[in-house]
N, C-alpha and C positions, 0 to 999 in steps of 0.2 A: 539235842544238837550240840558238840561239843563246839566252845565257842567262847568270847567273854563273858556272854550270856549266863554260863554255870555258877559264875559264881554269884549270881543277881537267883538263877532259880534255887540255888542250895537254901536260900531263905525259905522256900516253899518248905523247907524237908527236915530242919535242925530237928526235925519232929520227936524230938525225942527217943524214939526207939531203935535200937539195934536188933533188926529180924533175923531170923534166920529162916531159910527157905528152904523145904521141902519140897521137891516135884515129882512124882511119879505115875507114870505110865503104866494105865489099866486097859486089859482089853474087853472088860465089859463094863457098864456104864453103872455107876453108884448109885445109891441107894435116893431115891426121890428126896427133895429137896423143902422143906418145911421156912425156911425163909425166902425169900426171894429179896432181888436185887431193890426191887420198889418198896421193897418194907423196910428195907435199910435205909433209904433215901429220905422217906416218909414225904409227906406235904406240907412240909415247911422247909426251912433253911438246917435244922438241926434233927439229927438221926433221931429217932426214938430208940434207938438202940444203944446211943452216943456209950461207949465206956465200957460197954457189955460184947459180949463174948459171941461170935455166931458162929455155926456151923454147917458147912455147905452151900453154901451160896456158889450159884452155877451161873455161869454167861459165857460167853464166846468173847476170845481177848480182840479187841478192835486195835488195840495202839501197843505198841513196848517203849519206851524211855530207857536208855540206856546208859544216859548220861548225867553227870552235876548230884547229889547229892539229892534228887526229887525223883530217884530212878526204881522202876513200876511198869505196871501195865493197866490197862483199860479194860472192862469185861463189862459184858452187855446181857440181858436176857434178851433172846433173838424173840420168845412171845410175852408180848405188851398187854399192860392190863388197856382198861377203857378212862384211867382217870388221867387227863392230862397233870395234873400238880406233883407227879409220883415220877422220880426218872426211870429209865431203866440200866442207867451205865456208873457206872464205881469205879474210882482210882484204887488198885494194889498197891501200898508203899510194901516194898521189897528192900530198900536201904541198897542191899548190892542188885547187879547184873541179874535180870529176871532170866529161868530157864525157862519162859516160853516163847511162843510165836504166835503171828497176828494167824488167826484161822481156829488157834483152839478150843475144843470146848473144854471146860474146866469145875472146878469144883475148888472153893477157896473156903477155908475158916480161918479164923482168927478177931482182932476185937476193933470194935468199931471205932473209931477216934473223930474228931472233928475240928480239924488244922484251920488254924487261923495265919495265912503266910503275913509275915511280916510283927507279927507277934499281936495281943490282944489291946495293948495300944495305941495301934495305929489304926484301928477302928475298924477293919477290913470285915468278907462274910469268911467262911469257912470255908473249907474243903469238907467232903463227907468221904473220909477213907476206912479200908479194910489195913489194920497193921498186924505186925507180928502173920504175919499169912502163912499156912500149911495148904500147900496149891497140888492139884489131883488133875493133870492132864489124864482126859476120857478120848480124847481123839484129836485127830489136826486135818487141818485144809477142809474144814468148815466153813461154811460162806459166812462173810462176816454181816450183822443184823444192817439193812439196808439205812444208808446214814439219814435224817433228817432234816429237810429243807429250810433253810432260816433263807428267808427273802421281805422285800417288801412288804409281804402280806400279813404274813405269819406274824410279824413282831411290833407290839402295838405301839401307836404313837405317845400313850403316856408314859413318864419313865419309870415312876414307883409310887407306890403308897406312900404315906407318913408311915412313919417309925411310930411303933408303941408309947404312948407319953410315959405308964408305968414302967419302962423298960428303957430311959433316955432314950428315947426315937428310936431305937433299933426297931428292926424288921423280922429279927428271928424266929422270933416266936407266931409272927401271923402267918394261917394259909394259905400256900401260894394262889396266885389267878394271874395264872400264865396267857389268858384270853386278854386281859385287863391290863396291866404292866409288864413294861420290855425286862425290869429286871427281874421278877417273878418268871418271865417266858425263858431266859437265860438260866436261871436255877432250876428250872423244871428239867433241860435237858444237862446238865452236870454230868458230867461221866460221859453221857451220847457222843454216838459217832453222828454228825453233822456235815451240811456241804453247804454251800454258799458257789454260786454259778454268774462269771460275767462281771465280777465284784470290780469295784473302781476304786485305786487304792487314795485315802485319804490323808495318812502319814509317811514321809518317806522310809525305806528300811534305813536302821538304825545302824550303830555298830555292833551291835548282840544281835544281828539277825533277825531282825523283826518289823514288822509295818501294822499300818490298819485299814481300812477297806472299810466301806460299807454298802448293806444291804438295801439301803432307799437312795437311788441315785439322787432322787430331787426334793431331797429334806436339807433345805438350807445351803443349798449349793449355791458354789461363788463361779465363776467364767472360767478360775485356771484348775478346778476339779476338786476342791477342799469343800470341809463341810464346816458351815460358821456357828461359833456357837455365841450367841447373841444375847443371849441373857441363863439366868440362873435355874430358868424352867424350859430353856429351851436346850438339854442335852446332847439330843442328836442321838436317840435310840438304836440307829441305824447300824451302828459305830462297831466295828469285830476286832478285834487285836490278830493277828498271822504269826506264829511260829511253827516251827518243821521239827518233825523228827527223825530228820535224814542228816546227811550232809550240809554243813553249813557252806562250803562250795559253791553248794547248790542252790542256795536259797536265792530268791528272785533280788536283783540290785532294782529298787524302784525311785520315783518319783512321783509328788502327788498328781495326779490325774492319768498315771499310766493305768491299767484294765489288768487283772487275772484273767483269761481268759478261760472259759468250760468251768471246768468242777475242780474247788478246791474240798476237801474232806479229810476228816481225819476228829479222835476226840475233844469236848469243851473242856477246859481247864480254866483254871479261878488263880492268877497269884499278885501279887502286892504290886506288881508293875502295869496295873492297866484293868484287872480286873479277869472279866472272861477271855477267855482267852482260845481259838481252833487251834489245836497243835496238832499239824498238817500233817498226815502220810501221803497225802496226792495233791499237788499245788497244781492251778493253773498256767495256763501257759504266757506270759509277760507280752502285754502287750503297748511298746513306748504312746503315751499321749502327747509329746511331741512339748513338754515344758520350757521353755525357756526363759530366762532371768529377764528381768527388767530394767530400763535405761529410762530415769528422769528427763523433766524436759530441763532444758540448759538456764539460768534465770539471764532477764534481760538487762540490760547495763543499769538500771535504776529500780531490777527489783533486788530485796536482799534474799539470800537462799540460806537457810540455817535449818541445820539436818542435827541427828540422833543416831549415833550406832553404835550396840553394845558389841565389844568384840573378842569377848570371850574368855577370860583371862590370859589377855595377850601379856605373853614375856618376851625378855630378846633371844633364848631357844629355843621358840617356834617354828615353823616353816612357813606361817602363814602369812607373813608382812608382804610379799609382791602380791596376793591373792588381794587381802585388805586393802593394799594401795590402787589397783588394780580397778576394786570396785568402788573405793572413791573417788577415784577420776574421772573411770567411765560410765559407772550406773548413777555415781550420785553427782555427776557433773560438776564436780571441784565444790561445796559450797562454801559459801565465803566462813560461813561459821557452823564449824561442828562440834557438838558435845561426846565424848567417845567415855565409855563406860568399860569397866572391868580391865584398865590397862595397872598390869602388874609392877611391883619393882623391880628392881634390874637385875636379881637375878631369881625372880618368880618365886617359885614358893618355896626356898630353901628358907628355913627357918631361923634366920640368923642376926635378924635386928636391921636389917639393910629396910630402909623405907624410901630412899630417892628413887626416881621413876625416868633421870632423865636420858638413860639409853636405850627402853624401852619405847620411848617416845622419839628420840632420833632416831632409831632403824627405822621405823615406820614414815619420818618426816622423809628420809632419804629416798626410800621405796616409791612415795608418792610420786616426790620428782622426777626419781627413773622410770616414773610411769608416763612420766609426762602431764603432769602436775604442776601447780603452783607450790611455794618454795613456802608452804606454810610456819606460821609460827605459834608460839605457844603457851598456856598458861594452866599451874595448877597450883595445890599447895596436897604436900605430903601430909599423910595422915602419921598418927603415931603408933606404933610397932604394935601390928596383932590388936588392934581395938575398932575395925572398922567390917569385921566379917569376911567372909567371902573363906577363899583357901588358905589354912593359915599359913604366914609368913610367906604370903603372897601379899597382901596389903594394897588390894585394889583402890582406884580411885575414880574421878571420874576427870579429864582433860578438856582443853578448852583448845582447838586447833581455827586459827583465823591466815586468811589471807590476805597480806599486809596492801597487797595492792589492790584491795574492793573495799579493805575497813582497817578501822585501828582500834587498838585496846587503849582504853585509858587506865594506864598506872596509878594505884595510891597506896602505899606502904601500910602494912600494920597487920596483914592477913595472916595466920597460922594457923594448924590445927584445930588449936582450943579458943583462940579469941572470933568472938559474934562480930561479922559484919551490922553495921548499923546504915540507917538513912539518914542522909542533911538535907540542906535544901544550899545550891550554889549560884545566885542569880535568879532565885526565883525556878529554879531547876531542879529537880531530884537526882541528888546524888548519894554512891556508895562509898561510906567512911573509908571502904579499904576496898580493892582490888584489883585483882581478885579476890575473895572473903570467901570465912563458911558460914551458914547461917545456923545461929543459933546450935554450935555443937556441943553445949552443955545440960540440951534437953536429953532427958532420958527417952525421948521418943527416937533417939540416934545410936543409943546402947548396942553395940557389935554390929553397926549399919554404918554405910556410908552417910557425910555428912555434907547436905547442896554444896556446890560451889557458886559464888555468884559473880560475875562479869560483867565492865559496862563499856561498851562498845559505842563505837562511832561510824555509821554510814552517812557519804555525801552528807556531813554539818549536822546528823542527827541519833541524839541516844537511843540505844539498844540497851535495855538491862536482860540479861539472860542467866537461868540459874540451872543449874545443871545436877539431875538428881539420879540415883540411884535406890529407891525404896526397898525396905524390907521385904526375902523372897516370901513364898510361899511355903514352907518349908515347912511343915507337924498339921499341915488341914488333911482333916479326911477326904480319899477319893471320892470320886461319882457313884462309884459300883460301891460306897464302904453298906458297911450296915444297917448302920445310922443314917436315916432318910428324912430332912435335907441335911447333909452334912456338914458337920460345923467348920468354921473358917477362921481357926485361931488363931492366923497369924494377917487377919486384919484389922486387928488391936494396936498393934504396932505402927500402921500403915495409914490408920486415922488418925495416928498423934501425929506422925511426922506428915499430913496432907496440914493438918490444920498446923501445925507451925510454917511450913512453906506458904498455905493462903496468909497466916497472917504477915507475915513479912512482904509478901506483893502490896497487902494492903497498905504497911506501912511507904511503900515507894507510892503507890496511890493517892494516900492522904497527900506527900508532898507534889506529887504532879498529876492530877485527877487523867490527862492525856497521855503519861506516860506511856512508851511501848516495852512492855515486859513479854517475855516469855521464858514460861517453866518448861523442859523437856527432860527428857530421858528416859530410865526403864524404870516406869512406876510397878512395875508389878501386880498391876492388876488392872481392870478389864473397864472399857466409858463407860458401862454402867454401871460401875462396883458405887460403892460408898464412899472409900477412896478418892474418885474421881471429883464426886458430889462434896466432898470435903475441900477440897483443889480450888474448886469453881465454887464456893461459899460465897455470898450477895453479889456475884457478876463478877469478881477479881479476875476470873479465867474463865477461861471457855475450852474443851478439850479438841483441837480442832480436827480431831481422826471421824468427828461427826460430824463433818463436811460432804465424808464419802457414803455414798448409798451403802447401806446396812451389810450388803453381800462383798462391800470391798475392805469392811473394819476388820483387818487385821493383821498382827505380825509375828505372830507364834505359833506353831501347830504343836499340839500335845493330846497324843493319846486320842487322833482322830478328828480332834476340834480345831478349827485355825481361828485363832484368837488374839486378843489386843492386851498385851503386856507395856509396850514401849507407847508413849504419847507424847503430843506438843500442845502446851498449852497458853492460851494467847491472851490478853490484855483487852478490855475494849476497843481501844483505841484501832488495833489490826485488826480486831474481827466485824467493827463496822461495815455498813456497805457490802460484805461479804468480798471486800477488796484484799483476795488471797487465793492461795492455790497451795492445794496440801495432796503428797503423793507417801503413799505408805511403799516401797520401794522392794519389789520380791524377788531376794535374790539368795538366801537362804533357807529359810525355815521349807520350804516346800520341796527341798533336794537332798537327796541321798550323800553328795558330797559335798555338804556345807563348811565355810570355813567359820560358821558362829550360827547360833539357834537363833538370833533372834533378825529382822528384817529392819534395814534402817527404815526412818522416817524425813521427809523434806517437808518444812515450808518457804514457801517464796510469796514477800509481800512488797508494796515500797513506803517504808517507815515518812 
């Protein structure tokens, strides 16, 4: 599907080879066939053929790709042996424009290869392709082999074996048991033409064209049609990634819990974006589930409201500041204190040394107001050129926006970049040496990461310390679908140094006022159950308080079919006593086709 998309699948295809293609049309049928399609597959994740040469291999083409750099076709043997672990459907990599069409029967040589999209570093399984192809149209407008039903039934609720411990965990080398595990049942039908009927989409379409759906409506489903993924063993097998190979036109605009309606069909694909993947020659027909965003409740004149939202590497040539202002007004009901994540400098990501941020942050302050907002004000401190990640020489940070008529910021000089906020004690009070401050930005657990911001704040005569975080992404962990079964999670290394320098600095406001009211928020980057989390909330300093919500309501990210808990708030004893609080995970992007940021703020509202 030609689209942004191609150039995310041309990763599928750098494959090395430059083919050339032969096709010609006979009108009597070739000579009987000594490999078959399943003996190239074999019953494992890698060809026995891998590297070797084969000749004639016959199937009927199910799919053409015509597009992006991963451009081929599908061939099926229309008769099946009786061993489920064995596919019967193969990708052509053809390089150019294939001369066939869906119906033909065919006859293909050439050598068998086994594509790792994304390269073998990134831990992914393979693809099992035929390269270099000499292709032998036998005939056309053959019925294509009837697709394969992936539903509820079919696909089992464990996700995978363990990985071979000789073999660092991979999975390649073992037998499939496509009865047994959802991702051995997904390799089994590779290449297959498949259909999936009634599917409920999970993920909204993207901007490359693509959503997810799953096949078990009631695996872990939340009220507004997402599938939650809750801990590290609980996947969500159910989960199909959708792209077309039509018209991108065409392809369905969804939203999570809108329905494909009938049969969608078309062949399994495998690439670095999600894994397995239908790429659709017949989509269902869209049917809206009726989503709509969410509106907080308003807090009451003596509760405080301090909310969370990343918003995306906002610069000031965006279009998105009345959208943003928009939804702080009126979903997130003005909060008195909000921590805002991923605001660029002033003029984004141009590369030029500019680190000030504060026209970035006025277009936005103004938008509020025009929104009919409160005339917010402001606090941050610039990080220094290109050292804090994100897009370079965009030099994200994270802001501090209060509203001067519900609270005040208390000023104290000395905050910068590179100097550590520290804790006093003033009256018998716990106070911050400086702020706003950053904490502790000389740890290397802060290297190319943002660095907390921390704030101490005053409701009706009483302190608020708030620290405002951005954690280390995600960014070099193997997928769900990699090879490597359970996949490692490399960039939670990073994410446990800078949890455990954040615990220890609450602590330090702790020791000085054991009732102090602190709160950590922002986008930690990872999940209240991670370790992460458990690092946060070390001997009771915090509490993450998005487990307030029933299990089916933790979350504010969907990725790749999962709606999941990226962003959190996290609280003090002091607030989360009594359970004297109210926490709203606020859905107003991550489940929409046209979001103005991936991730969903977060509200608490207590009275300090």
């Amino acid at each position: 599907m030609p689209s942004r998309r191609t150039a995310r699948i041309g990763a599928l295809t750098v494959a090395a080879v430059c083919s050339t293609v032969s096709a010609v049309v006979l009108t009597t049928p070739a000579h009987a066939d000594t490999i078959h399609i399943r003996d190239v597959q074999g019953a494992t994740r890698i060809s026995p053929y891998a590297g070797q040469a084969v000749t004639d291999v016959a199937g009927i083409v199910t799919g053409v790709r015509t597009y992006g750099s991963s451009r081929g076709f599908w061939i099926q043997d229309p008769n099946a042996d009786d061993n489920p672990a064995t596919s019967e459907g193969v990708f052509v990599f053809t390089s150019s424009v294939p001369k066939v069409a869906v119906g033909d029967s065919v006859t293909v040589s050439g050598t068998v290869s086994e594509y790792v999209p994304g390269g073998a570093a990134s831990g992914n399984q393979s693809i099992t392709e035929i390269t270099k192809p000499v292709v032998t149209v036998l005939s056309s407008g053959n019925a294509v082999p009837a697709a394969t039903v992936v539903n509820a039934k079919s696909v089992p609720s464990v996700y995978s074996a363990d990985g071979d411990t000789a073999a660092s965990g991979s999975v390649n080398g073992l037998t499939l048991k496509p009865k047994k595990y959802a991702l051995d049942y997904y390799e089994s039908l590779e290449g297959m033409n498949i259909r999936v009927s009634d599917a409920r989409v999970v993920t909204a379409t993207d901007p490359y064209a693509e959503l997810w759906v799953t096949v078990k409506p009631h695996e872990n489903d939340n009220r507004r049609g997402g599938t939650v993924y809750g801990s590290y063993t609980s996947q969500n097998t159910g989960r199909l990634q959708i792209q077309s190979l039509g018209a991108t036109a065409d392809f369905p605009t969804a939203n999570v819990g809108d329905e494909l309606t009938g049969t969608t069909a078309g062949p399994l694909d495998y690439n670095s974006f999600g894994g397995y993947t239908l790429v659709a020659n017949q989509i269902g027909t869209l049917e809206a589930g009726g989503l709509e965003r969410e509106t907080t409740q308003k807090q009451s004149k003596s509760e405080l409201a301090v909310a969370t939202y990343n918003v995306e590497n906002l610069d000031p040539g965006d279009a998105s500041f009345a959208a943003h202002a928009s939804a702080i007004v009126n979903n997130l009901r003005s909060p008195d204190i909000l921590s805002l994540e991923e605001i660029q400098d002033n003029n984004g990501a141009t590369n030029d040394g500019t680190v000030a941020a504060d026209q970035t942050v006025q277009k936005l302050l103004d938008a509020i107001v025009a929104a009919g907002g409160p005339a917010y004000e402001w606090r941050s401190i610039d990080p220094e050129n290109n050292t804090d990640g994100g897009e370079p020489g965009g030099n994200i940070r994270q802001v501090f926006l209060f509203n001067p008529e519900r609270v005040s910021f208390t000023d104290r000089a000395g905050g910068d970049a590179t100097t550590a906020v520290g804790v006093t004690k003033v009256h018998g009070k716990a106070a911050l040496t400086a702020s706003p401050g950053r904490v502790d930005p000389a740890n290397t657990a802060w290297t190319t990461s943002r660095k907390p911001l921390a704030g101490e704040f005053v409701f009706r005569g009483k302190t608020v310390f708030v620290i405002a975080n951005h954690f280390a992404s995600k960014g070099g962990d193997q997928g769900l679908t990699s090879q490597y079964q359970p996949p490692a999670r490399s960039s939670e290394t990073q994410r446990h140094l800078q949890a455990t320098a954040v615990n220890t600095f609450v602590k330090e406001i702790l020791a000085a006022q054991k009732n102090a009211d602190v709160i950590t928020l922002g986008d930690i980057n990872d999940f209240e159950f991670s370790d992460t989390a458990k690092l946060l909330e070390d001997d009771g300093a915090l509490w993450s308080a998005i487990k307030s919500l029933p299990k089916s309501e933790r979350y504010t990210y969907d990725y790749q079919g999962n709606s999941q808990v990226l962003d959190q708030i996290l609280i003090s004893p002091s607030i989360r006593k009594d359970d004297d609080f109210e926490y709203d995970s606020v859905h107003i992007n991550s489940e929409f086709n046209d979001q103005i940021s991936d991730h969903d703020p977060q509200v608490l509202r207590f009275k300090p």
